[in-house]
C-alpha positions as a printed NumPy array, in Angstrom:
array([[ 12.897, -20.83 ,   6.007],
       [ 15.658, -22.189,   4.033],
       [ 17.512, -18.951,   3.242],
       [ 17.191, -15.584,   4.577],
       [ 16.101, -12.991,   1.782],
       [ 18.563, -10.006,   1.319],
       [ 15.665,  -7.446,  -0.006],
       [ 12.064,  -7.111,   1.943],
       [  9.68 ,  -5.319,  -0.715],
       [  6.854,  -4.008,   1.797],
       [  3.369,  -3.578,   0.155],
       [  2.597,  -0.026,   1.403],
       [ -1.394,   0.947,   1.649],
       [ -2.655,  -1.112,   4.673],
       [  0.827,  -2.766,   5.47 ],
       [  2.852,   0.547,   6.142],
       [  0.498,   2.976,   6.324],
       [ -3.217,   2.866,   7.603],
       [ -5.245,   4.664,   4.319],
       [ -8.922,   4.546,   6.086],
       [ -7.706,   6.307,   9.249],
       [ -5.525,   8.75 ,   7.745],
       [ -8.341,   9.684,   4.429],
       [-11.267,   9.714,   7.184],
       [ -9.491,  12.529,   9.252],
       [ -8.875,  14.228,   5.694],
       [-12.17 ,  13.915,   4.224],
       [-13.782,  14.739,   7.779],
       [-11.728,  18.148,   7.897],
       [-12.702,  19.287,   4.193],
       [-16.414,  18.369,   5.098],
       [-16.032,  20.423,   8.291],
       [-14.314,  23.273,   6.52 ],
       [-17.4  ,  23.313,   3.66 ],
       [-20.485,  22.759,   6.291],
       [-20.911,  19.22 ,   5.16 ],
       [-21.897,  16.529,   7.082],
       [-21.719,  13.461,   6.123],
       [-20.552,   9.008,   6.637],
       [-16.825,   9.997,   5.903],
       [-15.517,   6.616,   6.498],
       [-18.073,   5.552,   4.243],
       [-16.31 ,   8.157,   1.688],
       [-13.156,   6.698,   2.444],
       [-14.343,   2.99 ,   2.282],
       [-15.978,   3.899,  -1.409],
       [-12.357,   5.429,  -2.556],
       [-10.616,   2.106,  -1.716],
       [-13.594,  -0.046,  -2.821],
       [-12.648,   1.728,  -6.368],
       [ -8.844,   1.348,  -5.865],
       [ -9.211,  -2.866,  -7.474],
       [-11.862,  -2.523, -10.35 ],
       [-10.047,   0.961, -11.338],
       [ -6.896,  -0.612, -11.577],
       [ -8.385,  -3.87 , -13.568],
       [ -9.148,  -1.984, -15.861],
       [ -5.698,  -0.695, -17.096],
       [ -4.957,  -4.273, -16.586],
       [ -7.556,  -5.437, -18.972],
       [ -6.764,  -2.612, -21.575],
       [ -9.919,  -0.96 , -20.863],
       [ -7.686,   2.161, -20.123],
       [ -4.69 ,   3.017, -21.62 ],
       [ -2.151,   3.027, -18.553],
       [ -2.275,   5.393, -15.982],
       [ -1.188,   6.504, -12.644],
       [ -2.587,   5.55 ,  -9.221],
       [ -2.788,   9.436,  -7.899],
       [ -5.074,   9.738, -11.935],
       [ -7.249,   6.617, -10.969],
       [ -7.569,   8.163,  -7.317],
       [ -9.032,  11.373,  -8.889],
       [-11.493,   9.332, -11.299],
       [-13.13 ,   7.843,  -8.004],
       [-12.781,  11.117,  -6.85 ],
       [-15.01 ,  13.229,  -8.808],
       [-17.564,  10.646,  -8.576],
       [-17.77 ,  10.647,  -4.621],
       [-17.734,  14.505,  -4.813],
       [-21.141,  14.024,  -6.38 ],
       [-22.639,  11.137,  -4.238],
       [-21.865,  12.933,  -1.059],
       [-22.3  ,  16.495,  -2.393],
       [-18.876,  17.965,  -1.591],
       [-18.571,  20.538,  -4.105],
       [-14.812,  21.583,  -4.082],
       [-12.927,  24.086,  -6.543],
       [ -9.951,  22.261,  -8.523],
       [ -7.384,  23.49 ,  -6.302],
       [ -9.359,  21.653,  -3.551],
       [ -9.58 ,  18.591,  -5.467],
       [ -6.044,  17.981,  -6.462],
       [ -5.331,  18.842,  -1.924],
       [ -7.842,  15.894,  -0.971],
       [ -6.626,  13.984,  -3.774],
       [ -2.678,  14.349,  -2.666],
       [ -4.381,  13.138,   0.709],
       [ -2.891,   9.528,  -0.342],
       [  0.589,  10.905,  -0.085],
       [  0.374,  11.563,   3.638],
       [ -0.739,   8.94 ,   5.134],
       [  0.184,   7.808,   8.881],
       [  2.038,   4.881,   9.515],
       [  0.692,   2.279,  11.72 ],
       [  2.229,   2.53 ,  15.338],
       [  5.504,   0.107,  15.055],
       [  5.604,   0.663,  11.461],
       [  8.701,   2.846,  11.636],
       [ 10.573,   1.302,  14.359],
       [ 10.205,  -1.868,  12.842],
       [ 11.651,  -0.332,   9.339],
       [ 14.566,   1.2  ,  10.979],
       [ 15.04 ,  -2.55 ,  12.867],
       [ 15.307,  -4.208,   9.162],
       [ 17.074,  -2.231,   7.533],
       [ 19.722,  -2.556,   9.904],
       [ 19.95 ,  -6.104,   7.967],
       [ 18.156,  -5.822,   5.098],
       [ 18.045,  -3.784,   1.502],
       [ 14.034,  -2.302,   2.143],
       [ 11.624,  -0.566,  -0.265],
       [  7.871,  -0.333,  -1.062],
       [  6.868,  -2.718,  -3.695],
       [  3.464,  -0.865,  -4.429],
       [  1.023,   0.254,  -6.861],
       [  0.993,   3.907,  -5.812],
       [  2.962,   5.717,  -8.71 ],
       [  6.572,   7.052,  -7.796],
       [  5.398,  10.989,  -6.806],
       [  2.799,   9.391,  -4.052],
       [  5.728,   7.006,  -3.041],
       [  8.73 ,   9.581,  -2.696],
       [  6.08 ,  12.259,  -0.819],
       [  5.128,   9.224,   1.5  ],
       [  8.649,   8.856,   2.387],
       [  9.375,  12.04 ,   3.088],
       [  6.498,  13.14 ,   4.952],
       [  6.494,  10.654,   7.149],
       [ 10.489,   9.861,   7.193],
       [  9.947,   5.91 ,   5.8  ],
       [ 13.219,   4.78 ,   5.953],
       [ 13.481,   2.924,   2.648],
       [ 16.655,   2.311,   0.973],
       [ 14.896,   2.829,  -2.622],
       [ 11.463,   3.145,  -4.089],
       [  9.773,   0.906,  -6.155],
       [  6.493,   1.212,  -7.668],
       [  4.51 ,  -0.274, -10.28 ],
       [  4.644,   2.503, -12.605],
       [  8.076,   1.46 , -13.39 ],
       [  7.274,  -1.244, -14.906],
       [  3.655,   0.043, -16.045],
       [  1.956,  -3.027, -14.636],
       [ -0.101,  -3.223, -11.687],
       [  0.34 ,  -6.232,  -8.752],
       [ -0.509,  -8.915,  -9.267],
       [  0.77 ,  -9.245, -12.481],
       [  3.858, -10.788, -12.417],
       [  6.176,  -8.092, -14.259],
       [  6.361,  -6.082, -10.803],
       [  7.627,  -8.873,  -8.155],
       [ 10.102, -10.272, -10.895],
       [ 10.992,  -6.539, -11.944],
       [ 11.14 ,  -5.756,  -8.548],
       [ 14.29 ,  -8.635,  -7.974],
       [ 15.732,  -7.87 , -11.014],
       [ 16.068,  -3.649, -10.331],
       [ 17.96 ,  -4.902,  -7.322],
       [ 20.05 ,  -7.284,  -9.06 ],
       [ 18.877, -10.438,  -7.05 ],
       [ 17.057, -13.103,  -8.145],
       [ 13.044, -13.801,  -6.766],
       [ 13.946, -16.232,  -4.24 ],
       [ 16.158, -13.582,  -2.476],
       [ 13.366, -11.015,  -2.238],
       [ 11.113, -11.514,   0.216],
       [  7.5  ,  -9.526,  -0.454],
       [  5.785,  -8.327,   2.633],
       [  2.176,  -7.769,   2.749],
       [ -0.903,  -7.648,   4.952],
       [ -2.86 ,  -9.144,   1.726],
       [ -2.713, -12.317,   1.363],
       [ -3.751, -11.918,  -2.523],
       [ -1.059,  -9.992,  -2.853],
       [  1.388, -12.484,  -1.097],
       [  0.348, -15.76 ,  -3.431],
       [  0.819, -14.075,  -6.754],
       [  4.484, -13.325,  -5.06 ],
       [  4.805, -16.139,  -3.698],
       [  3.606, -17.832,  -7.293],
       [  6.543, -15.714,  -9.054],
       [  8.869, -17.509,  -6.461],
       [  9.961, -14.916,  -3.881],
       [  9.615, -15.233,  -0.31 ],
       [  6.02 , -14.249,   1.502],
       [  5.496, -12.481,   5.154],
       [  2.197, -11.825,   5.899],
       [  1.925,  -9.266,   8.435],
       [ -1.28 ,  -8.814,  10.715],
       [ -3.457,  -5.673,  10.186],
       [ -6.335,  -6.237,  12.139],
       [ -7.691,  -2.347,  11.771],
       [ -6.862,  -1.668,   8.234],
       [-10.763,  -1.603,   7.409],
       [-12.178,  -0.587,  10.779],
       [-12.906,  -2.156,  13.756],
       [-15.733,  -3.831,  12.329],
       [-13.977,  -5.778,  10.005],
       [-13.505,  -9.412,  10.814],
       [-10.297,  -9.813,   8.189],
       [ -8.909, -13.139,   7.669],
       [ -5.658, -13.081,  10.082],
       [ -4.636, -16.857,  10.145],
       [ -1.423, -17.997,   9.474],
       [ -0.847, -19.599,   6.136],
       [  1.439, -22.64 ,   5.085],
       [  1.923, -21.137,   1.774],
       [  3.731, -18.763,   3.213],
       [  7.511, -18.03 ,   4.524],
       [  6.252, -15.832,   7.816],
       [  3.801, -14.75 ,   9.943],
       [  3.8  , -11.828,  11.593],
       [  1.942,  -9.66 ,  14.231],
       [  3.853,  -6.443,  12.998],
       [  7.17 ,  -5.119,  12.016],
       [  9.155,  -5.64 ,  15.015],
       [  7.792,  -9.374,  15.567],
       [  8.632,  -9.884,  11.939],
       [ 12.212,  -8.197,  12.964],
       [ 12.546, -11.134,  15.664],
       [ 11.531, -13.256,  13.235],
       [ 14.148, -12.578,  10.674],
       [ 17.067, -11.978,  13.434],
       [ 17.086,  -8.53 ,  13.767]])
């Protein structure tokens, strides 16, 4: 590493906070509470499985822009009917909202509060600003500012949101470092010249997964979890 960055941009769903854990316990209570039974983490896989194509669409102009917590409901009301969960509205919007409380993984937060001793840190991340600032404060992130896609109404990985990103915090690319447990994710960053950490999240889809976890040359670190990637970066 040639330079140390002065801003880490953390992607946020699967690198800061585990999604499948935290939506199975959600959907598993509202199927409990309604005398459903059902494959919740199957429901959960299918609401992230729609999270890409959903998303590609804006991208494409299929959809006129909108936010992650509106494409979350589209998916929504489709599972509702596939698994037979019939919820009122009020309902709907609650399990919806169930992406702004997510858990952090285990060393997420200790290895935040490490950084930031050093570093400027925010979410880079295409959940919209609402699901962002609720996120925070529910689960006391420790981000110095928040940073989401719908500021610059592009979705990762087009390039407008890693150089957008840099420029909101008056650095150039190469000073930003973008840290991610997606290695997708990590080469269009790395492609719009800021520095890459890919961080190791062995769980994020279950512990049958077999996710590809090997270090990669194309990028700055690699990193177990936040507090190895705090050692890493001298913190």
């Amino acid at each position: 590493m040639a330079t140390l960055p002065k801003a880490l941009l953390f992607d946020t769903f699967g690198t800061v906070v585990d999604w499948r854990g935290s939506i199975i316990r959600e959907v598993r209570r509202v199927g409990r509470e309604k005398g459903v039974r059902a494959d919740w983490a199957a429901f959960a896989d299918a609401w992230r499985a729609g999270y890409k194509p959903a998303m590609d669409r804006v991208r494409r102009g299929a959809l006129p822009w909108q936010t992650i917590d509106q494409l979350h409901r589209m998916i929504l009301n489709e599972l509702l009917a596939r698994f037979n969960l019939r919820l009122t509205e009020r309902e709907k919007q609650d399990l919806n909202r169930a992406w702004h409380r997510l858990r952090p993984w285990p060393e997420a937060l200790a290895g935040l509060r490490r950084l930031k001793r050093r570093y400027i840190i925010a979410p880079l991340s295409n959940g919209n600003m609402a699901l962002l600032v609720d996120l925070a404060k529910s689960r006391a992130l420790p981000w110095d500012c928040v940073l989401s896609a719908e500021l610059f109404h592009h979705y990762k990985p087009d390039p407008e949101t890693y150089t957008g990103a840099a420029a909101l915090l008056g650095l150039k690319p190469r000073e930003t470092m973008l840290v991610a447990a997606h290695k997708d994710d990590l080469a269009a960053a790395r492609q719009c010249g800021l520095q890459t950490a890919f961080v190791r999240r062995p769980l994020e889809f279950g512990p049958q997964s077999a996710p590809d976890l090997t270090a990669d040359r194309r990028f700055t670190l690699s990193a177990d979890d936040f507090l190895d990637l705090a050692r890493q970066l001298g913190v």
